[in-house]
C-alpha positions in Angstrom: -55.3 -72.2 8.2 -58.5 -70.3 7.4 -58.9 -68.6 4.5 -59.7 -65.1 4.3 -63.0 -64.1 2.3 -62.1 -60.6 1.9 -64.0 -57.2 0.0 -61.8 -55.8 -2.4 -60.3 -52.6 -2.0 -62.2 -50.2 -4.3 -60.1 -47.1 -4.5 -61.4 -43.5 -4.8 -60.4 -41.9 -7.9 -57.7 -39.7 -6.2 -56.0 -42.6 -4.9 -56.6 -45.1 -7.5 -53.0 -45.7 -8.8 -50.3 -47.2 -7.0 -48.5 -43.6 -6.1 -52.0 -41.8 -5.0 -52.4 -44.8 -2.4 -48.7 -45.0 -1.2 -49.2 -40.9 -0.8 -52.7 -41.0 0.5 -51.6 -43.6 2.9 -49.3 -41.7 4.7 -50.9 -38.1 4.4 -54.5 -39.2 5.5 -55.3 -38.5 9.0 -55.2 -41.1 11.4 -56.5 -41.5 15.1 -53.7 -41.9 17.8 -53.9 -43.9 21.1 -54.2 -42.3 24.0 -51.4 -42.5 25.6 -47.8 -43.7 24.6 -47.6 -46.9 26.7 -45.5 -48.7 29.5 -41.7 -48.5 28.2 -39.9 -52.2 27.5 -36.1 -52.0 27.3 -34.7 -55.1 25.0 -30.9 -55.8 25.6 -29.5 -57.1 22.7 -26.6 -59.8 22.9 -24.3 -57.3 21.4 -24.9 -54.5 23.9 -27.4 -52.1 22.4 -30.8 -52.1 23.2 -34.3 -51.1 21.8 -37.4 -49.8 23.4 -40.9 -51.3 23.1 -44.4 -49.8 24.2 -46.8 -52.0 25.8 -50.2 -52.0 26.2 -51.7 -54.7 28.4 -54.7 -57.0 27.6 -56.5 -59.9 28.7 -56.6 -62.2 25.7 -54.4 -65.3 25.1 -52.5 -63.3 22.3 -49.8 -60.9 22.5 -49.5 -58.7 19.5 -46.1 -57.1 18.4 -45.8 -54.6 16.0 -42.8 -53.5 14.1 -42.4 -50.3 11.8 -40.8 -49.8 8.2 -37.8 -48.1 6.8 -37.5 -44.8 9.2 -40.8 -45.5 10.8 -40.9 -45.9 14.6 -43.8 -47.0 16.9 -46.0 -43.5 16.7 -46.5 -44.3 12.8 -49.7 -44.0 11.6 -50.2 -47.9 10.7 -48.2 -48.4 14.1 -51.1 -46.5 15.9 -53.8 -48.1 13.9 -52.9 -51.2 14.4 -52.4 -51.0 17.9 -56.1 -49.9 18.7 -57.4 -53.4 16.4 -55.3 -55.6 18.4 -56.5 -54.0 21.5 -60.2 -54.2 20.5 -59.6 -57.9 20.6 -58.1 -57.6 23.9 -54.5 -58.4 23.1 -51.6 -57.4 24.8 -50.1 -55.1 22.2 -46.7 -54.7 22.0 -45.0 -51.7 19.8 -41.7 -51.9 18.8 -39.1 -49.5 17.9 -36.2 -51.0 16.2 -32.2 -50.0 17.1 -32.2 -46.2 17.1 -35.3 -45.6 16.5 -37.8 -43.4 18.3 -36.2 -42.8 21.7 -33.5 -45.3 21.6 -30.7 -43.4 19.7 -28.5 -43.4 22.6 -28.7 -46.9 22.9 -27.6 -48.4 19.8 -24.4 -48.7 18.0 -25.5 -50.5 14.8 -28.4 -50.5 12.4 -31.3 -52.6 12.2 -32.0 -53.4 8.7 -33.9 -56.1 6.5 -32.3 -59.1 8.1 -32.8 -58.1 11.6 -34.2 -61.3 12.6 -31.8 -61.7 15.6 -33.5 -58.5 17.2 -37.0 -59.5 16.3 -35.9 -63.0 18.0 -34.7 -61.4 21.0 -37.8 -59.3 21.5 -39.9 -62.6 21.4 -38.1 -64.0 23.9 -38.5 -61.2 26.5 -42.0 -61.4 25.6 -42.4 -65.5 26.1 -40.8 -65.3 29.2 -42.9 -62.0 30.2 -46.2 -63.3 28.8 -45.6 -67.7 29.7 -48.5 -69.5 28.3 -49.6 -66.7 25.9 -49.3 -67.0 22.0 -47.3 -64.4 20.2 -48.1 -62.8 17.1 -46.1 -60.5 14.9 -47.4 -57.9 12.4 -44.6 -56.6 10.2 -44.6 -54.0 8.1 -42.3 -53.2 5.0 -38.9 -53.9 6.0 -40.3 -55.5 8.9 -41.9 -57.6 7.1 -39.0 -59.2 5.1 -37.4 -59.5 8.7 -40.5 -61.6 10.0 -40.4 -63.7 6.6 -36.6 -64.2 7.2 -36.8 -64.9 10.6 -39.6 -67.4 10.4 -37.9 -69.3 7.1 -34.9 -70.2 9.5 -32.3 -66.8 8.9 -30.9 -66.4 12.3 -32.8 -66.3 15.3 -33.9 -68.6 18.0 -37.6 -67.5 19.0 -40.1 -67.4 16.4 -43.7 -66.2 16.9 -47.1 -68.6 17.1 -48.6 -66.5 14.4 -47.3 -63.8 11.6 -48.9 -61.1 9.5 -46.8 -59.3 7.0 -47.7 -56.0 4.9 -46.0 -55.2 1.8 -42.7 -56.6 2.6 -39.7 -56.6 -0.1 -38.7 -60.4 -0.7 -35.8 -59.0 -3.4 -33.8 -56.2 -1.6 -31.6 -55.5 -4.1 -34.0 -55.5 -7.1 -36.1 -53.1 -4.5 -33.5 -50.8 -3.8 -33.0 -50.2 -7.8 -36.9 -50.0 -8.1 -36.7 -47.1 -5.5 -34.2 -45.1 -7.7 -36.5 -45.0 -10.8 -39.0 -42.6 -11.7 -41.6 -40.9 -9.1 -39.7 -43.3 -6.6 -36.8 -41.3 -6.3 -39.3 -39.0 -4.2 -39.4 -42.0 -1.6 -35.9 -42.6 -1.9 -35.0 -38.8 -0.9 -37.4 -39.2 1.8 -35.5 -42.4 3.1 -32.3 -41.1 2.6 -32.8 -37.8 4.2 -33.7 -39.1 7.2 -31.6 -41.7 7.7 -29.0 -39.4 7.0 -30.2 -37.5 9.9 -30.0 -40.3 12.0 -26.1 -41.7 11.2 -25.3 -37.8 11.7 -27.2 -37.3 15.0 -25.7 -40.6 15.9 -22.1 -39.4 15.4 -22.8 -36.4 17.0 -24.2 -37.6 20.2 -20.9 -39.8 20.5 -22.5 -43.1 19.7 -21.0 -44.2 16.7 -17.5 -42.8 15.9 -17.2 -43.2 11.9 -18.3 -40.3 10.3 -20.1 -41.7 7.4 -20.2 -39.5 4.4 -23.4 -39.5 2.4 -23.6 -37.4 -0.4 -26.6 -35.1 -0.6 -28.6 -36.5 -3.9 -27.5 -40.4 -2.4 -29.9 -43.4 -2.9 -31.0 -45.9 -0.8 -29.3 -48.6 -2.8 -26.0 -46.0 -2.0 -27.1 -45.6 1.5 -26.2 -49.8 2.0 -22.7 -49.9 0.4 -21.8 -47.0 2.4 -23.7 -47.5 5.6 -26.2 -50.2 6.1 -23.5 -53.2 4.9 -20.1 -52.1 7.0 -22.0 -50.9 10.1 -24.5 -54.3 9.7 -21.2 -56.4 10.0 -21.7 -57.7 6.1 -18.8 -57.9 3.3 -20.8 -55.5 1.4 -23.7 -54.2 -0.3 -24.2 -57.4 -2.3 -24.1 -59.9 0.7 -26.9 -57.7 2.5 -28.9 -58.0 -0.5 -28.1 -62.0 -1.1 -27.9 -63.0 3.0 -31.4 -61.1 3.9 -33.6 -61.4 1.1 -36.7 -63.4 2.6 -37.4 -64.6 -0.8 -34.7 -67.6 0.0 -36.2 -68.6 2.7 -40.2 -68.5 2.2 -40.3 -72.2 1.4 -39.3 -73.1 5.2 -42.1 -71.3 7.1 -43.8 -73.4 9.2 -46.0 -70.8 11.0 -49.3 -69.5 9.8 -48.6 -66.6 8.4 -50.7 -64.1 6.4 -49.0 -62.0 4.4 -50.5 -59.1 2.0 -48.9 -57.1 -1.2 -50.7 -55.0 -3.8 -50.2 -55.2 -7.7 -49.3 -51.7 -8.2 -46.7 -51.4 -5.3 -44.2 -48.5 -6.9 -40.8 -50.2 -5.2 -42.0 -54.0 -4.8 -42.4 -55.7 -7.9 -45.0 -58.0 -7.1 -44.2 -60.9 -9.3 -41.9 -61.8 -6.6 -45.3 -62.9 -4.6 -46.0 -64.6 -7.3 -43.2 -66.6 -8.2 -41.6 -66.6 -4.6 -41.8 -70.7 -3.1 -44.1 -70.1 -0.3 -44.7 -73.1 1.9 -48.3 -74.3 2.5 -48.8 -72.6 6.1 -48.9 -68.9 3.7 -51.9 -67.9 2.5 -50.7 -64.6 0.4 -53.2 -62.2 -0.7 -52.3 -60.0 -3.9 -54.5 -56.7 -4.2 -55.3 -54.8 -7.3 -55.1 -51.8 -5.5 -53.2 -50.5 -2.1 -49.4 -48.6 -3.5 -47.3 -49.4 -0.6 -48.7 -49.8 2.5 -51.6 -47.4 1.8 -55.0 -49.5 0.8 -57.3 -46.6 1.0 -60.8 -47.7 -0.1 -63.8 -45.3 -0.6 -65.6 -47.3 2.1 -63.3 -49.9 4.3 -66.0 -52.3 5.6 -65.3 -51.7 8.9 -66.1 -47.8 8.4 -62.9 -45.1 7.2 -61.0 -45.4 4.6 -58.9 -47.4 5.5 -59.0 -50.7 4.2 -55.5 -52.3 5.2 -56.9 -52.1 8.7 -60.3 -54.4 7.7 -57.7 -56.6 6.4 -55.8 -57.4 9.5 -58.5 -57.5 12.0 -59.6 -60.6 9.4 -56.0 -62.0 9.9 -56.1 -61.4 13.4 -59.4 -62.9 13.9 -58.6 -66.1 11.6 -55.0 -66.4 13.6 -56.8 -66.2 16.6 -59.0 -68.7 15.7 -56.4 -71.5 14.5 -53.7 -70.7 17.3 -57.1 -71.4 20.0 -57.3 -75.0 17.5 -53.7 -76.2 18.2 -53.7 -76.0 21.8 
């Protein structure tokens, strides 16, 4: 694999702290693409189904693209990192996971941090869509840990050519009591409430008939014993945590795979990176500076601010470049 020679992120002094570049991430304006896409509908082996947008190209490469904890595919980073791909010419692929976005109606159970079966099922509509092309997947957060799982051997057939992964938490559990500390109970809240929404919009609508009671001031690491385990299909909180943790299964990956954290990350404790058994086809890159998928630079040196998008047009370019070698 190639290497990346990269320019570190040198944050403003309003962001230069692991919360001002989590906040600043999501607050600071990003552009949009143009239009929303031609819809993909995923059936799933268990009867629900998901909705993908995609955006045709003529490269070798399709890209797909999967959101965080309550994100869906308009998120900013989603956006962003659509309009890179295409720049290369990709076929980009954005992907909303159960529930999310426009397919509420269409799912019964959660995704969650071990999705890999859903992730696996999308690459295989897009292999047999796309025959001869390689497939990458960028991952972000919670998708992240999926794509890390999924490519170390938890569940799932089809595995991508090529992976990039952005802040993802290897530990669950130890993340889900990081989130209830300090200023990252404000994240927690923000989670919960909207998930909340969701499970109550869901029961509402008629698609799931449990009536899940979360209390108002519940956290995230409540939110998976009450909701995320039983309606997941696992025994309970603790065999979420223990069966989906990518940390277990880092030292199987056998795909090149590119995978970014930052230092100062205010619910990922990044000695995990640095202790985690990653197998010799990672290269991991460990930033001072970048909070939770935020990386906001003074200067990015592809122009903005926004340096987390500098960094994966450099993994894209380097995947591109050793995928094109192993033909």
């Amino acid at each position: 694999m190639q290497k990346l020679d990269l320019f570190p992120c040198k944050a403003p002094l309003w962001a230069n702290s692991g919360h001002g570049q989590t906040i600043w991430g999501h607050f600071l304006k990003s552009p949009e693409l143009a239009s929303s896409g031609q819809k993909l509908k995923v059936d799933l082996p268990d009867g629900d189904r998901l909705f993908c947008y995609v955006f045709e190209g003529t490269s070798n490469f399709v890209v797909s693209v999967y959101h965080g904890l309550s994100g869906n595919s308009t998120s900013d980073y989603m956006q962003r990192t659509a309009m890179l791909a295409q720049r290369f010419g990709h076929t980009v692929v954005l992907v909303n996971h159960r529930g999310a976005g426009d397919g509420i109606l269409e799912a019964r159970r959660p995704y969650h941090s071990g999705s890999t079966e859903d992730m696996s099922a999308v690459l295989k509509v897009l292999k047999n869509k796309y025959p001869g092309k390689k497939q990458i997947t960028v991952g972000f957060s919670l998708s992240g840990n999926i794509s890390l799982a999924l490519l170390g051997g938890y569940k799932g057939s089809e595995k991508p050519d090529g992976a990039i992964t952005v802040n993802a938490p290897l530990a669950l559990e130890k993340g889900a009591h990081l989130l209830k500390t300090g200023m990252n109970r404000l994240y927690d809240l923000r989670f919960v409430l909207r998930l909340r929404k969701l499970i109550q919009e869901k029961h509402r609508l008629g698609v799931i008939q449990e009536r899940y009671k979360v209390p108002p001031w519940a956290t995230v690491f409540a939110m998976d014993e009450i909701y995320t385990a039983p309606a997941g299909g696992f025994r309970d909180r603790a065999d979420y945590y223990d069966s989906c943790s990518s940390i277990h299964y880092v030292h199987n990956i056998q795909t090149p795979t590119y995978i970014l954290t930052a230092e100062d990350d205010p619910f990922i404790d990044v000695q995990d990176y640095r202790s985690a058994p990653f197998s010799k086809t990672c290269q991991v890159h460990i930033e001072k500076r970048g909070g939770h998928m935020g990386y906001i630079a003074k200067a990015s040196p592809q122009g903005g601010r926004h340096w987390l998008d500098y960094y994966l047009k450099e993994a894209l370019s380097a995947l591109a470049t050793t995928l094109s070698a192993s033909k």
